[in-house]
N, C-alpha and C positions, 0 to 999 in steps of 0.2 A: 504494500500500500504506500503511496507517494502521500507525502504531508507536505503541506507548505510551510515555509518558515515562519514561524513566529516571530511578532515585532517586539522590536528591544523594549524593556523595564522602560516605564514612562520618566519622563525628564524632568529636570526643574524647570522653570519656565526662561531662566536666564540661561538657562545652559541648551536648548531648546531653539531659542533665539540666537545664541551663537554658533551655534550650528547649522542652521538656516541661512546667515550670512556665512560662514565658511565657506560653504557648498556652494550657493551663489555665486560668490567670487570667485572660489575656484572654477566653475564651471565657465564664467566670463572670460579670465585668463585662457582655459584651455580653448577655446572657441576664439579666441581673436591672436594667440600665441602658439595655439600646438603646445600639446601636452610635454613632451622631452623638453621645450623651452621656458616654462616655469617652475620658479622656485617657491619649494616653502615659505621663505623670507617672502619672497613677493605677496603669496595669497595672505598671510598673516595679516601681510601692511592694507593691502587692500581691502582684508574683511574687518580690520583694527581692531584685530585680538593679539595678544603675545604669541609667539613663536612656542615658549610652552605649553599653553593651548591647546593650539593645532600640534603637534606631538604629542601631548599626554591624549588627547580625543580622538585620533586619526594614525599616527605612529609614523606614517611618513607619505609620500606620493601615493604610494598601491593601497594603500589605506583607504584614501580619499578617494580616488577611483571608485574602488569596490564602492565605500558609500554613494557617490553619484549614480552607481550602476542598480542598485537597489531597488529602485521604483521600477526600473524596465523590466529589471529580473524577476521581482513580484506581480508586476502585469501578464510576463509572458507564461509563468508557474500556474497562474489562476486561470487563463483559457488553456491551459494543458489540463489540470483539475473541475474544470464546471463550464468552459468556454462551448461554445456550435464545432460539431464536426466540419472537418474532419481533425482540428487542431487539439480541441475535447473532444471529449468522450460522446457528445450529441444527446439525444434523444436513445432509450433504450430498443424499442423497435426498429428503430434506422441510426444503430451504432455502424461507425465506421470501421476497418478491418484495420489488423493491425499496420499492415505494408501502408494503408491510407495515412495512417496517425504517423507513423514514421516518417515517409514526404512532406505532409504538413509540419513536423516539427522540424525537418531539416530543411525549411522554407524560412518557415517562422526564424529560426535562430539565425539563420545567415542575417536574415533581416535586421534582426539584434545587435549581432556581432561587428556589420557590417557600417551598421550607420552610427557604431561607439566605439568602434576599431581601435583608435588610440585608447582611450579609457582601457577593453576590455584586455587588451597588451601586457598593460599596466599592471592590471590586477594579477593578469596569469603569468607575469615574467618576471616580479617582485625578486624573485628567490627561487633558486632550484625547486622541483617540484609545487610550486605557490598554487598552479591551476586545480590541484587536486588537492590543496586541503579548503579550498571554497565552497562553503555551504551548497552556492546554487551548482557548482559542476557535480556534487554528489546528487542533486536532484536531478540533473540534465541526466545524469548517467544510469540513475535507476528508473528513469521513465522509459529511458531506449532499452535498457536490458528487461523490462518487462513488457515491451513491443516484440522483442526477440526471442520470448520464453520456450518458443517452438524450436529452438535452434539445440547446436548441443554444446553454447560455450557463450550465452546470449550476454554477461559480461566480458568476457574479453571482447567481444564481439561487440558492446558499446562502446567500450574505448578506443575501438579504432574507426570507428563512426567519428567518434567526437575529437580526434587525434585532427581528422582532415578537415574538423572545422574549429581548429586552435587560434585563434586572435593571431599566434606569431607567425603561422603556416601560412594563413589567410594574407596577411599583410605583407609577406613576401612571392605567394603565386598572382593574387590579383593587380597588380604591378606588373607582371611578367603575361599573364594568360588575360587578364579580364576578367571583372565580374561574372558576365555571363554564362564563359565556359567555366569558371571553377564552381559555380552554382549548378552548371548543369553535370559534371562532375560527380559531384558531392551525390546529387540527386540519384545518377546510374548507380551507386554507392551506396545509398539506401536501398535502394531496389534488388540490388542484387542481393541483400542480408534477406531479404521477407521473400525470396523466390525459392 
C-alpha cells in the first residue's frame, strides 16, 4: 500500500513566515540566476534572515530544493493515490491496467522532472546516493514496483525505470537527444517492463 507523506509538525507562526520568505526568495534567485549560481549568502540576504537560519532550517542548497520541490511532489503523489485514470487508480469499474498507470506515470514524472530539472538535480546529486534516501523516490519506486508485481524482480525492475528518469541522466541526454526522443525512450521503456 502507497501512503502519502505526511506534513511536517505544525510551525510557529514566525518561523512559518520565515520560511515562506526563504522559499520565495530562493525560488526568485533560482528563476532569474540558475540554481548552480546562487549562494546561500545570497538567498539569506534576500529573504533577510541570518545565514544560521537558513542552515539550521534547510542544511544547505539540496535542502532547499527538496523543500521547493515538495508541493509538486505532493501534487503528483495525490493523482497517483485518488487522481482520474489513467495516472490514479480511476473509477473501480473502469480501472486502468497496470502497463496504463505505468505510461501515465512515466508521462507525468518526466513532466515533473523536466520543468524542475535544476531543483530536482539538486536534490538527487547532494551527496552520493542523496536520490534514494528521499522520501518521495521511495514513493516513486514503490508505486512502479507495484505496477510491476507480475514480473519476477518488479523492484529491481523499478529502479531501472526510474534510473532513466534521474534529474542527472535527464539533464545530460536531453541536451544531446531532445526532449522528445528521450521521453519517447523512457516511454518504449515502460512498455516493454508490462509486456
Amino acid at each position: 500500500m502507497l501512503t502519502l507523506r505526511t506534513s511536517p509538525p505544525k510551525e510557529r507562526a514566525d518561523a512559518a513566515r520565515n520560511r515562506a520568505v526563504v522559499l520565495a526568495a530562493a525560488a526568485a534567485l533560482f528563476r532569474e540566476h540558475g540554481v548552480e549560481s546562487v549562494s546561500m549568502d545570497a538567498i539569506a540576504a534576500a529573504a533577510g534572515v541570518g545565514k544560521g537560519t537558513l542552515f539550521r532550517r534547510f542544511g544547505d542548497k539540496a535542502g532547499l530544493a527538496t523543500a521547493l520541490l515538495d508541493q509538486q511532489e505532493r501534487a503528483l503523489q495525490e493523482a497517483i493515490l485518488f487522481g482520474a485514470a489513467p495516472l490514479g487508480p480511476g473509477e473501480p469499474d473502469a480501472a486502468p491496467t497496470p502497463a496504463e498507470r505505468l505510461r501515465a506515470f512515466t508521462n507525468a514524472y518526466l513532466d515533473y522532472v523536466l520543468t524542475h530539472l535544476d531543483l530536482v538535480r539538486m536534490s538527487e546529486t547532494a551527496s552520493p546516493g542523496a536520490r534514494y534516501r528521499i522520501g518521495a523516490y521511495r514513493f516513486w519506486h514503490r508505486h512502479v514496483s507495484l505496477l510491476l508485481a507480475g514480473r519476477s524482480d518488479p523492484e529491481a525492475d523499478a529502479h531501472a525505470l526510474l534510473a532513466a528518469l534521474a534529474a542527472d541522466h535527464l539533464h545530460a541526454v536531453v541536451a544531446d537527444l531532445g526532449e522528445a526522443r528521450v521521453r519517447q525512450a523512457a516511454l518504449r521503456l515502460a512498455d516493454a517492463l508490462t509486456t
